[in-house]
matplotlib code that plots the C-alpha trace (Angstrom):
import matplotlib.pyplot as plt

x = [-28.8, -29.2, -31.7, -35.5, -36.9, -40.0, -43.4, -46.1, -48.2, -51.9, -54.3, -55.5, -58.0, -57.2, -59.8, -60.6, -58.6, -59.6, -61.1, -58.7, -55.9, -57.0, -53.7, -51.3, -52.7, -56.0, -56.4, -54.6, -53.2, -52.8, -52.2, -53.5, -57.6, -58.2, -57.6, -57.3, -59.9, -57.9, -59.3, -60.4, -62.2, -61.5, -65.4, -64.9, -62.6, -65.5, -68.8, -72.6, -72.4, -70.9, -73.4, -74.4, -71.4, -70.2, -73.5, -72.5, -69.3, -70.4, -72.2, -69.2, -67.2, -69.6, -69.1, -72.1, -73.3, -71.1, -68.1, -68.7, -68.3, -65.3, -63.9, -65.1, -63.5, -60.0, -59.9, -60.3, -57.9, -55.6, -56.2, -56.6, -52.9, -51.0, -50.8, -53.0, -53.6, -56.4, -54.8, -55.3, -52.0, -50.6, -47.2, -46.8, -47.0, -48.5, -51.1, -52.1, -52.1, -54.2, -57.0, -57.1, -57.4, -59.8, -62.0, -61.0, -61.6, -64.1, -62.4, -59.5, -57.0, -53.0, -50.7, -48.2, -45.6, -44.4, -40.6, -38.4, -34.7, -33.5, -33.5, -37.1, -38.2, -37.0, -38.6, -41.7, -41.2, -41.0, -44.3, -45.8, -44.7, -46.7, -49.6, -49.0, -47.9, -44.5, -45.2, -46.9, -43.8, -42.1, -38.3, -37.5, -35.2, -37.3, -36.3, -39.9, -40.4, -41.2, -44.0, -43.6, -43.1, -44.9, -44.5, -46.6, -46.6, -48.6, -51.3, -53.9, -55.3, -53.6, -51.2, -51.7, -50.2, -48.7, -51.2, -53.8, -53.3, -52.5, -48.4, -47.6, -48.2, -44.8, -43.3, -42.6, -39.9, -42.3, -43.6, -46.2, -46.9, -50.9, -51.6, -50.5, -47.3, -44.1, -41.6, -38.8, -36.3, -35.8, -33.3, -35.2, -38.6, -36.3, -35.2, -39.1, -40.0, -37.3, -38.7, -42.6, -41.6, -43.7, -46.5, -49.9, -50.8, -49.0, -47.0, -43.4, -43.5, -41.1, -40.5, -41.7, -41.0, -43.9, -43.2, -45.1, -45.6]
y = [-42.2, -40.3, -41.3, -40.7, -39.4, -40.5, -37.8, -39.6, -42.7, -43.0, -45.8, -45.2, -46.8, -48.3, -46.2, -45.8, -43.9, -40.5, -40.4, -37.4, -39.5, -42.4, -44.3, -44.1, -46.9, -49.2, -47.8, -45.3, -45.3, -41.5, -40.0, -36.5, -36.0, -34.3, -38.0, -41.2, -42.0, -41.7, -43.1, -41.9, -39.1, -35.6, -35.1, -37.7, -35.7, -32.5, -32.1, -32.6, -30.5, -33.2, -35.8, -36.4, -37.5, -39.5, -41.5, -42.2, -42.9, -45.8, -47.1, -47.4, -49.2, -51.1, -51.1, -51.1, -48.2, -49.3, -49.7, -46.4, -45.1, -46.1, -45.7, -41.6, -41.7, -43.1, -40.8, -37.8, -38.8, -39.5, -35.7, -34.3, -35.9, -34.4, -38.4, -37.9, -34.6, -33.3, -34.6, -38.1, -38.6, -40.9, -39.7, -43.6, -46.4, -48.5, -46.1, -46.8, -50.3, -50.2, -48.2, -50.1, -53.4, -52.3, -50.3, -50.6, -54.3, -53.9, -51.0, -52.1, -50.3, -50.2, -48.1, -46.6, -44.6, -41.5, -40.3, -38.0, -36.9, -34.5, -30.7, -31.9, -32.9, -29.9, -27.6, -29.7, -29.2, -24.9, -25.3, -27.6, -24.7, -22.4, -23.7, -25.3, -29.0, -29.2, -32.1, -34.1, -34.9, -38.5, -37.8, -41.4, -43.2, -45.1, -48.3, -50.0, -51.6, -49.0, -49.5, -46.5, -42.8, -39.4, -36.0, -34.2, -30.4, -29.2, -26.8, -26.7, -28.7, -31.8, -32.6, -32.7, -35.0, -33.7, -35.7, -33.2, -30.5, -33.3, -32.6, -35.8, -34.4, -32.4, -35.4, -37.9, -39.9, -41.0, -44.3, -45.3, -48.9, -50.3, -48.1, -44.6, -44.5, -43.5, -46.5, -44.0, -44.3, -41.7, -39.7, -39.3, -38.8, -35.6, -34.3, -34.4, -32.4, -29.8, -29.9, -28.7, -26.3, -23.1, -25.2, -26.8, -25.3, -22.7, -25.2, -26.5, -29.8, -32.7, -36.0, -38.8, -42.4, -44.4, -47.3, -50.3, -50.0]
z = [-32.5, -29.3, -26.5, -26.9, -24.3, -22.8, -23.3, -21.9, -22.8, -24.5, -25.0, -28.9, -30.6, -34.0, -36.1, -40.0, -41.9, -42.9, -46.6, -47.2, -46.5, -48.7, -49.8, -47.1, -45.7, -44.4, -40.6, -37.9, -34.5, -33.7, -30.7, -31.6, -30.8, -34.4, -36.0, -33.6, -30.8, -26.9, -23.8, -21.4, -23.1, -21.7, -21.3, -18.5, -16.4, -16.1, -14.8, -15.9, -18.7, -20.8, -19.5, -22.8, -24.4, -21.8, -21.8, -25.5, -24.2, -21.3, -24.3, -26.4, -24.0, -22.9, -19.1, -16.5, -14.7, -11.5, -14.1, -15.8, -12.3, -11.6, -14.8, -14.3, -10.7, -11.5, -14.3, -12.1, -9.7, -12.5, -13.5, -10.2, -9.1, -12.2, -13.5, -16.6, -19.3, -20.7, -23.6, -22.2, -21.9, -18.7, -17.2, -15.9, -18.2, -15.0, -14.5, -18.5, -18.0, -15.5, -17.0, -20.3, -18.6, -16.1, -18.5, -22.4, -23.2, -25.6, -28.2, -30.3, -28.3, -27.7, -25.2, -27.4, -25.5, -27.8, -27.2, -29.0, -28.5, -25.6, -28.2, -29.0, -25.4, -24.5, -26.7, -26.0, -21.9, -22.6, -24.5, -21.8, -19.2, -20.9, -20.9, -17.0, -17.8, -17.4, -14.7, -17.5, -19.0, -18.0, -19.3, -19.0, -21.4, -24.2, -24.4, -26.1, -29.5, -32.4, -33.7, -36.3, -36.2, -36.2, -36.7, -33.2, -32.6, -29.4, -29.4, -26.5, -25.2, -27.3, -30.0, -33.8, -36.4, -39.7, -41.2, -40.0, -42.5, -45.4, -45.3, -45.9, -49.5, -49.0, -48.3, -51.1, -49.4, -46.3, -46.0, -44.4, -42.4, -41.7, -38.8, -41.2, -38.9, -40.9, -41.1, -42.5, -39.5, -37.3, -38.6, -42.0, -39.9, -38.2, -41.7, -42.8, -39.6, -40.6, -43.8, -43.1, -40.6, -40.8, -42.4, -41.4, -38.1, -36.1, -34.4, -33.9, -35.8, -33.2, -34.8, -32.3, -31.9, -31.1, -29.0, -28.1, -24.4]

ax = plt.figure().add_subplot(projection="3d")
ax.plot(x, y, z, "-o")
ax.set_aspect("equal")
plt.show()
């Protein structure tokens, strides 16, 4: 198989899974917004008029309001320097180390990285341009541990998973492992996202390793 190439990096939350996807398996590390939980949140990177939610938020994690603080600075200057998406994804895996260790310790969290081969990347970098965040790309070689696959397609301001619209359905060849990642291997995990093309949302479907970083 080719080399993957390197999208980005995300702290997820393991989470529940879905009660309309009951079966595939007990709980889900996603890195689209519509099913898995992401850190930071995107509220954190705005102004007062999400004050709410982020209060819920310093709650969740519990951190101090000095912590909280820091947490909502960093991830600014993250955002403000092109190093982190509104998607909440990191362009540096050190930068995403960093932040879960400093501020994440009390959420169930990992820092997957999520690659896919060169056609993909690039059809991922002309719909990234598009929308202004080319730069948000890392374009290294992946070289992590697998800890499953996915099947991603961008639409602003984040990705979504195949799972999303249930498509898994269309699929009855995909296996699943605890976290509802696919453990088909990658070349079978390409042939499903040929396969639901043109289905689910309006979006070009890219198989995706995702690697523990």
């Amino acid at each position: 198989m080719e080399q993957l190439k390197i999208i980005g990096y995300y702290i997820c939350e393991t989470v529940d899974l879905p009660q309309y996807l009951a079966g595939i398996s007990t709980q889900l590390l996603s890195v689209s917004n519509c099913l898995g939980e992401l850190h930071p949140k995107w509220e954190c990177l705005f102004d007062e008029r999400h004050k709410g939610k982020t209060s819920e938020y310093q709650k969740r994690l519990q951190l101090g309001d000095e912590q909280y603080r820091a947490l909502v600075k960093t991830a600014r200057g993250l955002f403000q320097q092109g190093k982190l998406s509104i998607d909440c994804r990191f362009l540096q895996k050190s930068d995403a180390q960093h932040f879960y260790k400093q501020f994440c310790p009390a959420v169930a969290c990992r820092i997957v990285s999520v690659s896919t081969t060169p056609i993909y990347f690039k059809l991922l970098a002309e719909e990234l341009k598009r929308s202004g965040n080319l730069e948000m790309l890392s374009g290294r070689p992946d070289n992590s541990a697998p800890l499953g696959c996915d099947i991603l397609g961008w639409d602003i301001p984040g990705f979504h998973s195949f799972l999303c619209n249930s498509l898994h359905q269309c699929l009855p060849k995909a296996e699943f492992n605890e976290v509802g990642l696919l453990k088909n291997d990658f070349s079978e995990v390409a042939a499903f996202a040929r396969r639901i093309e043109g289905m689910g949302e309006p979006v070009a479907w890219i198989p995706c390793k995702i690697g523990e970083a």
